[in-house]
C-alpha positions in Angstrom: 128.6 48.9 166.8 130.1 47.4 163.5 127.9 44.6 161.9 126.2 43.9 165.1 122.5 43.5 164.7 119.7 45.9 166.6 115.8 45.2 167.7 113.9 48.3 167.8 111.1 47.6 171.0 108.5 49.6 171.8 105.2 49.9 173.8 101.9 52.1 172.7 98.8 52.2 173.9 97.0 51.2 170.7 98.8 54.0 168.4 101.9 55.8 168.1 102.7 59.7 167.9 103.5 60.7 164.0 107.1 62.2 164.9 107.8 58.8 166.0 106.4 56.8 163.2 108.9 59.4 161.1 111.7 59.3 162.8 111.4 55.0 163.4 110.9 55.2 159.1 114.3 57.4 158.7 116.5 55.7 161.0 115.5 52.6 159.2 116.1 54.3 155.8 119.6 55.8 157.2 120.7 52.3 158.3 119.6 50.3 155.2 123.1 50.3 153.8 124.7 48.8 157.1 121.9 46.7 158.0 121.7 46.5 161.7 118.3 46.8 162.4 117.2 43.5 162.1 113.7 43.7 164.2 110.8 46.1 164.9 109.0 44.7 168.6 106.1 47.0 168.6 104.0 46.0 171.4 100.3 47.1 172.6 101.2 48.4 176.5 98.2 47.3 178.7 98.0 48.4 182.4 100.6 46.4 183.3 103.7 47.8 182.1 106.3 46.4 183.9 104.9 42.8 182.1 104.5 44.3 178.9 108.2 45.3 179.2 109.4 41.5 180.1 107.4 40.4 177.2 109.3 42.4 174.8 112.5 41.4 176.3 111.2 38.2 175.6 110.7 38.6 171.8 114.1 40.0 171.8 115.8 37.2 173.2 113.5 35.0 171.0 114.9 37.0 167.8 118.3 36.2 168.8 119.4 40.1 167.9 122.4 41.6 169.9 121.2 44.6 171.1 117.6 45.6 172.2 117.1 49.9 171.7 113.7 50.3 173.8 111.6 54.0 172.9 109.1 55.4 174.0 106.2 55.4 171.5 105.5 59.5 171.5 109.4 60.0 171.3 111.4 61.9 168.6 114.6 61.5 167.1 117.3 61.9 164.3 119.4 58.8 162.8 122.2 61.1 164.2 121.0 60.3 167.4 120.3 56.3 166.6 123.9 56.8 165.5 125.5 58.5 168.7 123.5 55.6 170.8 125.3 53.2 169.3 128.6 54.4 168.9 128.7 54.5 172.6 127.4 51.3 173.3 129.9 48.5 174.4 129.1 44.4 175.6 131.6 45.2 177.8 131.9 48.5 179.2 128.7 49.7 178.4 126.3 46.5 178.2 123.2 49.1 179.0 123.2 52.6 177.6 120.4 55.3 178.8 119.4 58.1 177.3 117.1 61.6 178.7 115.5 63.1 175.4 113.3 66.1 175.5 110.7 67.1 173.5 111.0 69.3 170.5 
């Protein structure tokens, strides 16, 4: 992804799982020397989730950032797997990238 700049988004119902809060911290840490992550969108989910989500979206566009990585508040991950995210991800040929993760 280069120099290209990243918003983190993400919905929780009033808290957020600890592996999460770790894994948001590392990948964060890991990318300090490239700088790409630019935003964190953390946003209170109500029963209305599908507005929540176009809220968020809204922020992003607001912040002007390139790329907009939505996770799920009780989800895990490694900055290896930030990393393989965006290495795949293209304007182009790959404008949205999805992803399955299972729990560990």
């Amino acid at each position: 992804m280069g120099a290209t700049s990243i918003a983190i988004g993400f919905l929780h119902p009033g808290d957020t799982a600890g592996c999460f809060t770790e894994s948001l911290a590392l990948t964060q840490l890991a990318d300090r020397r490239l700088g790409r992550i630019r935003s964190i969108i953390g946003m209170q989910s109500s029963p209305r989730l599908v507005e929540a989500r176009s809220q968020m979206v809204d922020s992003f566009l607001t912040l002007r950032n390139e790329w907009l990585l939505m996770i799920d508040a009780d989800m895990a991950w490694s900055p290896d797997d930030f990393e393989l995210i965006a290495k795949h991800a293209d304007p182009d040929d790959v404008p949205i990238l999805g992803g399955l993760c299972f729990g560990g």
